[in-house]
C-alpha positions as CSV (number, residue, x, y, z in Angstrom):
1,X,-58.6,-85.0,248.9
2,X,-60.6,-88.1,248.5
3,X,-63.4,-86.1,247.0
4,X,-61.8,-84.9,244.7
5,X,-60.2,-88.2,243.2
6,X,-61.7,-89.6,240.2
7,X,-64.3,-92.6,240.3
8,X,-62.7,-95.9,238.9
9,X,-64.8,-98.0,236.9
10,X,-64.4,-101.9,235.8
11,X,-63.8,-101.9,232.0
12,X,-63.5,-105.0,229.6
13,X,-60.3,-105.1,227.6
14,X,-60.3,-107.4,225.1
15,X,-62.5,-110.3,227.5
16,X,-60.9,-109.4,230.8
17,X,-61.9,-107.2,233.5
18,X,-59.7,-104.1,234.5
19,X,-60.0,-101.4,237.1
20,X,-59.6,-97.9,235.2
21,X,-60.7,-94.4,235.6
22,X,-64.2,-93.3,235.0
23,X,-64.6,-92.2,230.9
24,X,-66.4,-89.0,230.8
25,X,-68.8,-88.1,227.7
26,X,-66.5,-85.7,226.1
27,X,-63.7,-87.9,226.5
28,X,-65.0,-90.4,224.5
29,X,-66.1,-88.6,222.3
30,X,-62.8,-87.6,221.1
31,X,-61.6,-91.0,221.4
32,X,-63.8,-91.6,219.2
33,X,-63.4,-89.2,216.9
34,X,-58.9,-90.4,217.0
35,X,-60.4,-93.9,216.3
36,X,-62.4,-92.7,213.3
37,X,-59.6,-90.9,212.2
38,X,-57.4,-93.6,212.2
39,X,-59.0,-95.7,210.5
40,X,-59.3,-93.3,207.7
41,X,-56.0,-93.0,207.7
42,X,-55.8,-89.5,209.5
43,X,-52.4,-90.4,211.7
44,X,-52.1,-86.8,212.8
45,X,-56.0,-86.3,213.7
46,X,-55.7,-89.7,215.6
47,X,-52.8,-88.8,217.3
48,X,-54.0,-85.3,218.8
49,X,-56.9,-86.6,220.0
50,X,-55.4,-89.4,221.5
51,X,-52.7,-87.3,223.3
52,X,-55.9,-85.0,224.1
53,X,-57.6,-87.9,226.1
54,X,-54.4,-89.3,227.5
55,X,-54.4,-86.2,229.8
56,X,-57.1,-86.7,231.5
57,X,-57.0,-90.6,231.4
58,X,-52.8,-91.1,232.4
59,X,-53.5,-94.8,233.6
60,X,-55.4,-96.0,230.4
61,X,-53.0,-98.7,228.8
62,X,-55.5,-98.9,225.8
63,X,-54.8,-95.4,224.8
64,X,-51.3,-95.4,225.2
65,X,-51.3,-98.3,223.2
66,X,-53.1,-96.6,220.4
67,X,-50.7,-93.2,220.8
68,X,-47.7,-96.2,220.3
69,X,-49.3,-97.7,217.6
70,X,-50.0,-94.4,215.4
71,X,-46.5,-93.2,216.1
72,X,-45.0,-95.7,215.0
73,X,-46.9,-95.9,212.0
74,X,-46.3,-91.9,210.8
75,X,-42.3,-92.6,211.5
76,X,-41.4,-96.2,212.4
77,X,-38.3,-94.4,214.2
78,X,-39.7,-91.9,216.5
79,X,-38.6,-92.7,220.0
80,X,-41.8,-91.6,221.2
81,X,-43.5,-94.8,219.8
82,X,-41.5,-97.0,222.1
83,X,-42.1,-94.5,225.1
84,X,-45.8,-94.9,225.0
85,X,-46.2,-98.7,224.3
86,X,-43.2,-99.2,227.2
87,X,-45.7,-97.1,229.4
88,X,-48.7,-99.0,228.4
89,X,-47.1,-102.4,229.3
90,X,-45.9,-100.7,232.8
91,X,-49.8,-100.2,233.5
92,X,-50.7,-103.7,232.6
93,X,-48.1,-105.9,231.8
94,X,-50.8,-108.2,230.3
95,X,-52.4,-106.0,228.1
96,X,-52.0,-108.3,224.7
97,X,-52.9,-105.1,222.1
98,X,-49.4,-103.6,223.6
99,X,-47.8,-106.3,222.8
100,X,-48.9,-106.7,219.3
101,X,-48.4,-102.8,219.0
102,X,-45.3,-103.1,220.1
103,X,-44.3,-106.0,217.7
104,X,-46.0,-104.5,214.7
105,X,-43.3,-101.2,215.7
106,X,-40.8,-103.5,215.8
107,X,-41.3,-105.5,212.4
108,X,-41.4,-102.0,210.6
109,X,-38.5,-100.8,212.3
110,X,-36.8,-103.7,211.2
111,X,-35.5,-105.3,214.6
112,X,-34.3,-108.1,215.0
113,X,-37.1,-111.2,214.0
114,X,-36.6,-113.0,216.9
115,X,-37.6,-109.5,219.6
116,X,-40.6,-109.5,216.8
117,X,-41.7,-113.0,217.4
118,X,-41.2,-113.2,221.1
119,X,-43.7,-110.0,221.9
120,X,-46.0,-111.2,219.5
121,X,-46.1,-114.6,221.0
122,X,-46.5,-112.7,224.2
123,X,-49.6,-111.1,223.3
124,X,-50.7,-114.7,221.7
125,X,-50.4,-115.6,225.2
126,X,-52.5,-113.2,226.9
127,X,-55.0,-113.2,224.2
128,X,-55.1,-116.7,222.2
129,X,-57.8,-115.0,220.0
130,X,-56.1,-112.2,218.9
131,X,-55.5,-111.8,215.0
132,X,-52.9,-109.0,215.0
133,X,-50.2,-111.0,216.8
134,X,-50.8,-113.7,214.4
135,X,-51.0,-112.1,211.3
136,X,-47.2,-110.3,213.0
137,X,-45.9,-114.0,212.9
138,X,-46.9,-114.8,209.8
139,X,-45.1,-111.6,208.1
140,X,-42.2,-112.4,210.0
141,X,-42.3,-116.1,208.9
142,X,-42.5,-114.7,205.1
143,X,-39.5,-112.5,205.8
144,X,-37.5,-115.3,205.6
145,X,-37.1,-116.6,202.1
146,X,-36.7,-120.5,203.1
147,X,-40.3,-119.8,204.7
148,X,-42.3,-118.1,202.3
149,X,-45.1,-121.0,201.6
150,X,-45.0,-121.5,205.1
151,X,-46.5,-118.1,205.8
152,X,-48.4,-117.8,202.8
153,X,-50.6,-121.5,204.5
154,X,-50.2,-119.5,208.1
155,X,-52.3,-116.1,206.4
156,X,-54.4,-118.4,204.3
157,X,-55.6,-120.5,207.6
158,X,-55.8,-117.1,209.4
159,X,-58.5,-115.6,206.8
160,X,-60.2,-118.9,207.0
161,X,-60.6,-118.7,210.3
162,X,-61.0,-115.4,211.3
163,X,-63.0,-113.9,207.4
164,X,-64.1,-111.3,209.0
165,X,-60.7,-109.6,209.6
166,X,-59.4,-107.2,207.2
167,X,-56.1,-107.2,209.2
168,X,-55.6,-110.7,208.1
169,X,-56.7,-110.6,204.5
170,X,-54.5,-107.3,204.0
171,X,-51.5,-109.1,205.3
172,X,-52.7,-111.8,202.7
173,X,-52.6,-109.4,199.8
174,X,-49.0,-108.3,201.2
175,X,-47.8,-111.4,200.8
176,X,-49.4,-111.5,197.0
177,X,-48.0,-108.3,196.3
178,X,-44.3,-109.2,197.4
179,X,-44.2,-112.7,195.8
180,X,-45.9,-111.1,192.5
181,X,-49.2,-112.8,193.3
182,X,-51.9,-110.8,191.2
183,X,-54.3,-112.9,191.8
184,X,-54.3,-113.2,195.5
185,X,-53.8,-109.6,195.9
186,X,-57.0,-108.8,194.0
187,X,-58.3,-112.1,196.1
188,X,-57.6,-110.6,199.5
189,X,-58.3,-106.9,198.7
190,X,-61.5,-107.7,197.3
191,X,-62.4,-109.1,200.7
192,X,-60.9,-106.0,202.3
193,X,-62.9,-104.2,200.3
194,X,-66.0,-105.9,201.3
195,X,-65.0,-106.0,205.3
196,X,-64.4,-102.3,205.6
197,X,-66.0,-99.8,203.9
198,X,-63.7,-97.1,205.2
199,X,-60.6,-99.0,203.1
200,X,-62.0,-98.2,199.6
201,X,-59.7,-95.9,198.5
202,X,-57.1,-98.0,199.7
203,X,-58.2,-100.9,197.7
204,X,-58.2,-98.4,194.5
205,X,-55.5,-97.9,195.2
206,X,-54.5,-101.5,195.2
207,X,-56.8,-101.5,192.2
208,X,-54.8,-98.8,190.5
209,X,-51.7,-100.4,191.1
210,X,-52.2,-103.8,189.8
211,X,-53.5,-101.7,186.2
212,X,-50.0,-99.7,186.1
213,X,-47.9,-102.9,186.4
214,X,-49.7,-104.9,183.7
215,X,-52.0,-107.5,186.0
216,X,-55.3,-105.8,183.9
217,X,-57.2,-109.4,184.9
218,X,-56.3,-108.8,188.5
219,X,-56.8,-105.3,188.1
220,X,-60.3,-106.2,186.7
221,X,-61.1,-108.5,189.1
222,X,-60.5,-106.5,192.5
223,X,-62.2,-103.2,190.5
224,X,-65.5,-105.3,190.5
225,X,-65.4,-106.3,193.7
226,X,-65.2,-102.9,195.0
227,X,-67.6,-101.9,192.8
228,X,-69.5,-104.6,194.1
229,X,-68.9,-104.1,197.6
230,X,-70.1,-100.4,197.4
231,X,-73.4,-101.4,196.7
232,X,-76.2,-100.7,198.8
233,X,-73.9,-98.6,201.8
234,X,-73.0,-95.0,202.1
235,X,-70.1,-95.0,199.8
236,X,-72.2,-96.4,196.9
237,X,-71.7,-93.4,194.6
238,X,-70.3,-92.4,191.6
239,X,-66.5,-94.0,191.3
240,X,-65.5,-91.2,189.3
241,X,-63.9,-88.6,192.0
242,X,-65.1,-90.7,195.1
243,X,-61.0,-92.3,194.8
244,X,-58.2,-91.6,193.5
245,X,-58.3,-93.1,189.8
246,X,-61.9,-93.7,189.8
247,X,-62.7,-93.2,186.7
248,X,-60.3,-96.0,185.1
249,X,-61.7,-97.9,188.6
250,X,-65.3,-97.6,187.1
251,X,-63.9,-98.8,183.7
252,X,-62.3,-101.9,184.7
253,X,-64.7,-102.9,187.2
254,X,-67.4,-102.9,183.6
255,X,-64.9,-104.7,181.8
256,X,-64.8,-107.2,184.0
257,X,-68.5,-107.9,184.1
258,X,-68.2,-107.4,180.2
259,X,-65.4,-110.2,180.0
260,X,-67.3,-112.4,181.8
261,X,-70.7,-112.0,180.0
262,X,-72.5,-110.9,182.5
263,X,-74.8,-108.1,181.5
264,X,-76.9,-107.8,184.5
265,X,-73.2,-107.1,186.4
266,X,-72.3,-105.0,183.7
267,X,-75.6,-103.2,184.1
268,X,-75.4,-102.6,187.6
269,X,-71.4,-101.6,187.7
270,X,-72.5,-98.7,185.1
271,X,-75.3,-97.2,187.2
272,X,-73.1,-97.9,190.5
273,X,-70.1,-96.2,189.0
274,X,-72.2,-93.2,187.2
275,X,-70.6,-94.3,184.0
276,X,-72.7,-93.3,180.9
277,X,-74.2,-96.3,179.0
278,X,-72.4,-95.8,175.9
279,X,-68.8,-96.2,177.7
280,X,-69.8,-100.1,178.4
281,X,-71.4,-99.8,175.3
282,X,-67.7,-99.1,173.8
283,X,-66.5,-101.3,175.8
284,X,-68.1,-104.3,175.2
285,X,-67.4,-103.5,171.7
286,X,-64.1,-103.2,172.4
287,X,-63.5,-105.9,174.0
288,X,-65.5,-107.8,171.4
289,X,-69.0,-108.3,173.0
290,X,-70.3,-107.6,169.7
291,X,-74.0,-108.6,171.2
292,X,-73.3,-106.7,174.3
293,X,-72.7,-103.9,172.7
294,X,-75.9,-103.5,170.8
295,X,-78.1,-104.6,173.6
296,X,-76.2,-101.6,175.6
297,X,-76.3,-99.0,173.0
298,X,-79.7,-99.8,171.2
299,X,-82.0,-98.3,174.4
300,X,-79.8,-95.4,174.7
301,X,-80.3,-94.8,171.2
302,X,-84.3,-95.0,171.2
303,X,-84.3,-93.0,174.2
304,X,-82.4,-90.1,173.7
305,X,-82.0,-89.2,169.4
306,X,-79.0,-87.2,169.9
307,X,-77.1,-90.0,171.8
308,X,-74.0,-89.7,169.5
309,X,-72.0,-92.4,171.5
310,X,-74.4,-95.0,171.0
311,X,-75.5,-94.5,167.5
312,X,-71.8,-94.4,167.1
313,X,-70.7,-98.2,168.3
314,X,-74.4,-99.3,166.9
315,X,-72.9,-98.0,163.1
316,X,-69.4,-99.8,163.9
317,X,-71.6,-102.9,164.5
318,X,-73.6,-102.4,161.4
319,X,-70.8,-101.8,159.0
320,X,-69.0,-104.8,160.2
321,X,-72.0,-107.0,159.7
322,X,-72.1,-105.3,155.9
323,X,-75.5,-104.2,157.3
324,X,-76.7,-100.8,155.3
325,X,-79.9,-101.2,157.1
326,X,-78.6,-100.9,160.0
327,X,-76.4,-98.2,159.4
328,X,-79.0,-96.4,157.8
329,X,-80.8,-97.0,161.2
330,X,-77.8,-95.5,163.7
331,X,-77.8,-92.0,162.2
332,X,-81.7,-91.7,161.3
333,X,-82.3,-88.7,163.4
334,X,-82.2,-85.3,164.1
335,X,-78.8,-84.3,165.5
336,X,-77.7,-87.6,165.5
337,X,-74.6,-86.8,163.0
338,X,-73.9,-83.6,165.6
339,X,-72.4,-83.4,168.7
340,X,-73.4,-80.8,170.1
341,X,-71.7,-79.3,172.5
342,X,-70.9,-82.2,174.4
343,X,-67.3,-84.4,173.8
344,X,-68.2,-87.9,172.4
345,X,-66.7,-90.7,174.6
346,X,-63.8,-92.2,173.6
347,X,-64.9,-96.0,173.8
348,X,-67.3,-94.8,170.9
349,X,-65.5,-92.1,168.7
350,X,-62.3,-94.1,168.8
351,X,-63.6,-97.6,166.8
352,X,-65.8,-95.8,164.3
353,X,-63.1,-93.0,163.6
354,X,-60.7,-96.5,163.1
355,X,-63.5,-97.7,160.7
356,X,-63.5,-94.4,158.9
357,X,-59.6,-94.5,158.6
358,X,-59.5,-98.4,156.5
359,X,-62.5,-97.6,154.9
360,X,-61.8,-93.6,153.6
361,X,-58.3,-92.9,154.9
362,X,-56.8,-91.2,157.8
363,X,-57.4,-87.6,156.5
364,X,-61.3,-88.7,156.3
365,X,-61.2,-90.0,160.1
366,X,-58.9,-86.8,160.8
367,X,-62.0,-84.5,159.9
368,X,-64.2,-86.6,161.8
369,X,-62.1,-86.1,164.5
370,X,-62.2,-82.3,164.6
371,X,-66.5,-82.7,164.0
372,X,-66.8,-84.9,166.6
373,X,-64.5,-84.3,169.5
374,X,-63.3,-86.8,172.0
375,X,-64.0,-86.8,175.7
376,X,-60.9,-86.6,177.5
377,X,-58.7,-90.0,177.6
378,X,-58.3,-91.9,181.0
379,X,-54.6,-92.3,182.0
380,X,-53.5,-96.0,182.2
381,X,-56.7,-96.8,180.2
382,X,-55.2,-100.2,178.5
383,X,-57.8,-100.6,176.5
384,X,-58.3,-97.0,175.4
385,X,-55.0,-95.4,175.4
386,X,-53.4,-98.1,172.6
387,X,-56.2,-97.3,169.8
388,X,-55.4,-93.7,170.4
389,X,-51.9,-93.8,169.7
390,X,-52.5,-96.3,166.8
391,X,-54.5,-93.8,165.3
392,X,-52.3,-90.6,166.0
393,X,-49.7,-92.9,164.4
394,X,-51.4,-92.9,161.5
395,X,-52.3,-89.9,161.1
396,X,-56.1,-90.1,162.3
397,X,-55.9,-88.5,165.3
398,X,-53.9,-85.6,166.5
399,X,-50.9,-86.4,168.8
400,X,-51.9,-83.3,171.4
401,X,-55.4,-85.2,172.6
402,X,-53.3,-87.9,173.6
403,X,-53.0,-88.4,177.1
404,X,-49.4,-88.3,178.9
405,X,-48.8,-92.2,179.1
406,X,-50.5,-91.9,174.9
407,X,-47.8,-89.4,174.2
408,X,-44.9,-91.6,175.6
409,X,-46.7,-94.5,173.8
410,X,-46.2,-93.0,170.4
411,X,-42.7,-91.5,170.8
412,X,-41.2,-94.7,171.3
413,X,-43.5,-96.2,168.4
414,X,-41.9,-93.4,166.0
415,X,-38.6,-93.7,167.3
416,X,-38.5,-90.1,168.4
417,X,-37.3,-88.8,171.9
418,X,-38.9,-89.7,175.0
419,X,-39.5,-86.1,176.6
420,X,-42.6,-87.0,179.2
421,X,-42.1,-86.5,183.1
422,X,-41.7,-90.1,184.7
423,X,-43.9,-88.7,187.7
424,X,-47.3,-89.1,186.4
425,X,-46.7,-92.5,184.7
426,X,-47.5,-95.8,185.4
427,X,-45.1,-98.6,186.1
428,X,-45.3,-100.2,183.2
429,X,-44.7,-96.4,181.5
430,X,-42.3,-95.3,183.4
431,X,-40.3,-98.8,182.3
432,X,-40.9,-98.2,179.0
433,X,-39.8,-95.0,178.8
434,X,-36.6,-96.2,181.1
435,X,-35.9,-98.6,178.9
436,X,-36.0,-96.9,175.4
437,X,-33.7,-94.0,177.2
438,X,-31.5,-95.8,179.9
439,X,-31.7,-99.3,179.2
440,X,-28.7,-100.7,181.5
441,X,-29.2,-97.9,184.2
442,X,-30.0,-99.4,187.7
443,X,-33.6,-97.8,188.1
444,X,-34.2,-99.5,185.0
445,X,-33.3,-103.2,186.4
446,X,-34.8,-102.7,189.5
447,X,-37.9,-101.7,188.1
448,X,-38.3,-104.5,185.7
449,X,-37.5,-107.1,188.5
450,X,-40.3,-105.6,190.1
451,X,-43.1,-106.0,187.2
452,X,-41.0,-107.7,184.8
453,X,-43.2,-111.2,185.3
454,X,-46.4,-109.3,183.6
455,X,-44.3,-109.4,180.2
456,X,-46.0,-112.4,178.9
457,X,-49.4,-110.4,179.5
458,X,-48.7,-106.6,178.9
459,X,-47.4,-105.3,175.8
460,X,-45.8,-102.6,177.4
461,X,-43.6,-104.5,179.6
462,X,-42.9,-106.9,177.2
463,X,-41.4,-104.4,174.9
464,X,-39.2,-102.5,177.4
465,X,-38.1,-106.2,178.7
466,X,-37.1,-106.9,174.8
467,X,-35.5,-103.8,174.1
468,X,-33.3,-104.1,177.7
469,X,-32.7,-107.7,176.8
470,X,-31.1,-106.1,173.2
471,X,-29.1,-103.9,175.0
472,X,-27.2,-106.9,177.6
473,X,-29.2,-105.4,181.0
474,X,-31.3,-108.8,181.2
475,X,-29.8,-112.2,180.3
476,X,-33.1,-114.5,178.0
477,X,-33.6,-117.7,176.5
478,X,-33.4,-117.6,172.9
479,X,-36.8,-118.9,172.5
480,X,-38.1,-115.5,174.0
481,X,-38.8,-113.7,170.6
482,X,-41.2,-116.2,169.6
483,X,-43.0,-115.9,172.9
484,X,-42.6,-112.0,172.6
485,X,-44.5,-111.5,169.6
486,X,-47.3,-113.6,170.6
487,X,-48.0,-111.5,173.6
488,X,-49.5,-108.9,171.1
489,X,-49.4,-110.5,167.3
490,X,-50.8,-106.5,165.6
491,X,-48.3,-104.3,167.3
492,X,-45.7,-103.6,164.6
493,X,-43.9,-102.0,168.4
494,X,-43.9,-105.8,170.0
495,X,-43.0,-107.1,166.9
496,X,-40.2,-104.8,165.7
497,X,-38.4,-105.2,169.6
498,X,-39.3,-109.6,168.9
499,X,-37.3,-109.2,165.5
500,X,-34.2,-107.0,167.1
501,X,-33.9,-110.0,170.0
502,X,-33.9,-112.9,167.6
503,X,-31.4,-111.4,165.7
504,X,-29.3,-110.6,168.6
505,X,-29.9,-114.5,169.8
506,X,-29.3,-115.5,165.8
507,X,-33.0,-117.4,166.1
508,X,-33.2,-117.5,162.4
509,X,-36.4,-119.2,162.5
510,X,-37.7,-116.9,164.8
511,X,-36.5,-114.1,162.7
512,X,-38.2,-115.3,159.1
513,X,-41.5,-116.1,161.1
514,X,-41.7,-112.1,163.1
515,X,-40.6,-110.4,159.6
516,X,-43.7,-112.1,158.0
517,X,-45.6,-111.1,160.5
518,X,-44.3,-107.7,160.3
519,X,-45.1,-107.8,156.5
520,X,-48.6,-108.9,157.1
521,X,-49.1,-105.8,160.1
522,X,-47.6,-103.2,157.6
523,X,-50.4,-104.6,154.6
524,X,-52.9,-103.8,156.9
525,X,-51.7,-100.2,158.2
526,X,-51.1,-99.6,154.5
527,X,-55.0,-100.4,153.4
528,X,-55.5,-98.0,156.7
529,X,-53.4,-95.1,155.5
């Protein structure tokens, strides 16, 4: 019988020496292949070939540990999760990744904070090095309300001292994202982003998220630095279809660099994200980077005639600057005034068909329209999305290209019934539409507490936080009017909600000031229309 037993083998756990069972090849192998799963966020492939290798390797604590940890992670309540940490910790009651496991199952289960701090600090114990246990203290620290700076120093002093853990920068950015943060959260996810390549949908996620709540800076931000961060590795392809959202990803990651004049970033971010080079072109223009713009466009043009996009912002530019030259110059070739049989992008159509509509009416940009269609819009796109529905509004474009979120924009512009699905909308949509249908309803405050602080920066929030404010579901200051209409001074929308709160609040003052602004918004759709 002795024959027949299996080899043991002294392993390192974690810095210590333990006595285990010989590993065969094919073992590891699938342990391997239930740790790559994991960490790509393939809980059930982790979890069968974890079970697979516990069967031959009963007296492992590690993978017990692991089978605890991922169980607890698909249901937070499964039983099972407790069984196989308990049995880890009965095979070495020192094993510190047990005990963290075990805490971190705990903390999502919601036990009590003290169980949650005592096997964390246990693990701390056996392993003083250990991040996981700490970054476990920290987040129960933070759930504590009285404490909440105290573990926002704790995760800070962690990432300093420990950079190269993502487990410590991600609890970071939860502590952003729960104390409305923006900044930090793009701060720590950027890092996350850079630590571990395997997390990059997560962070586009993270990306994705920040965009639909109104942080577009933060948004920004975090987009170029996982941009960035897929530079020069195996996942530096094309954004577009890589994550979920990539293609408003690739965009804000470019505006970024755009914002921050840097054109060799900008540059770079377009060929790393596959965008074409009249999008940042647009952009840029857009975002007024008038010079941008034409260094961008002005190559394209040269090198490829029928280069609609281009020649598009490059006539935009030359009819602002009164330049006849110049726009002489941007449709001087053959094809240039054709499309072809490929959509213009929208970053380029959309300006010069608002040119077309002040200078020759909407009816004039209408036609322009239908000869030079649009590429498809990007959901969520805030810089994209508004012109759209500004120029459906007025006639210029036709409602049905607008995207979902463009559709929903314009009903409530119009006044007329909001009819789109919440599902595929943004947060910041999905409040708007909540609040121009069921302002005092429940969902609607509880969805506003959750994004309402962007309402000095998005115009979107700040309009369904007006309109809720008119309807007695939020209590304001009366000087809030004033402040609304300054978050977007064109938007007859922000202005019309500023005008119906300082009437509410009787802010006469307020009110004479927002109905001359008003006045001065209509003048300039009526030299449009």
């Amino acid at each position: 019988m002795g024959c027949l037993a299996r080899p043991t083998v002294n392993r390192v756990y974690d810095g210590r020496l333990v006595e285990g069972g010989l590993v065969l090849p094919e073992e590891y192998a699938t342990f391997l292949r239930g740790a790559m799963a994991e960490e790509q966020g393939d809980l059930a492939g982790a979890l069968h070939a974890y079970e697979a290798v516990s069967e031959s390797a009963p007296r492992d604590p590690e993978i017990w540990t692991r089978i605890g940890a991922v169980r607890c992670q698909k249901d937070a309540r499964d039983d099972r999760a407790k069984t196989a940490l308990d049995r880890a910790l009965s095979l070495d009651p020192e094993y510190a990744p047990a005990w963290a496991a075990k805490a971190r199952c705990e903390l999502l289960r919601g036990v009590d904070r003290a169980s949650v701090e005592r096997n964390a600090l246990r693990a701390v114990e056996f392993d003083p090095q250990a991040v996981q246990p700490q970054v476990i203290l920290a987040t129960a620290l933070a759930m504590q309300p009285a404490h909440a700076e105290a573990a926002r120093e704790r995760l800070l002093a962690l990432t300093l001292k420990h950079r190269t853990s993502s487990a410590a920068w991600r609890a970071l950015g939860a502590w952003g994202k729960s104390h409305r943060d923006p900044a930090l959260v793009a701060r720590a996810y950027g890092e996350v982003a850079r630590i571990a390549p395997a997390a990059h949908a997560e962070v586009a996620a993270e990306v994705m998220q920040l965009a639909g709540e109104g942080e577009l800076i933060a948004a920004r931000t975090l987009a170029g630095a996982l941009i960035d961060s897929r530079r020069g590795s195996g996942a530096a392809r094309s954004a577009e279809g890589a994550v979920a959202g990539g293609a408003l990803v690739a965009r804000l990651a470019v505006d970024d660099a755009i914002a921050a004049g840097d054109r060799d970033r900008v540059r770079r971010r377009t060929v790393a994200t596959h965008l074409p080079l009249d999008v940042a072109a647009g952009r840029a223009l857009l975002l007024g980077r008038s010079d941008m713009a034409r260094e961008l466009a002005e190559p394209l043009r040269d090198a490829d005639p029928r280069a609609v996009g281009a020649r598009l912002v490059l006539a935009i530019l030359a009819y602002e600057s009164d330049d006849r030259a110049g726009l002489t110059r941007a449709f001087a070739a053959t094809g240039a005034t054709s499309g072809g049989d490929l959509p213009v992008v929208a970053e380029a159509i959309l300006p010069f068909l608002r040119v077309v509509a002040r200078a020759m009416g909407p009816e004039a940009a209408r036609r322009v329209a239908h000869a030079l269609p649009c590429e498809t819009f990007v959901p969520g796109d805030a810089l994209v999305v508004p012109l759209a529905v500004a120029l459906a509004d007025s006639g210029a474009l036709p409602p049905a290209t607008l995207s979902a979120d463009g559709r929903l924009e314009l009903a409530v512009r119009r006044g007329e019934v909001v009819t789109e699905s919440l599902d595929a909308l943004d947060a910041r949509h999905r409040l708007l539409a909540l609040a121009s249908t069921r302002p005092t309803s429940n969902e609607a405050r509880a969805l506003l507490r959750h994004v309402g602080a962007a309402w000095v920066r998005d115009p979107l929030v700040a309009v369904a936080m007006g309109r809720m404010a008119v309807a007695g579901a939020v209590v304001v200051d009366p000087s809030t009017a004033t402040r609304l209409a300054e978050v977007a001074p064109d938007d007859p929308l922000v202005a019309t909600t500023a005008l119906e709160l300082a009437q509410k609040h009787g802010n006469d003052a307020a009110e004479r000031s927002i109905r001359a602004r008003l006045s001065a918004i209509a003048t300039g759709a009526h030299r449009t229309r």
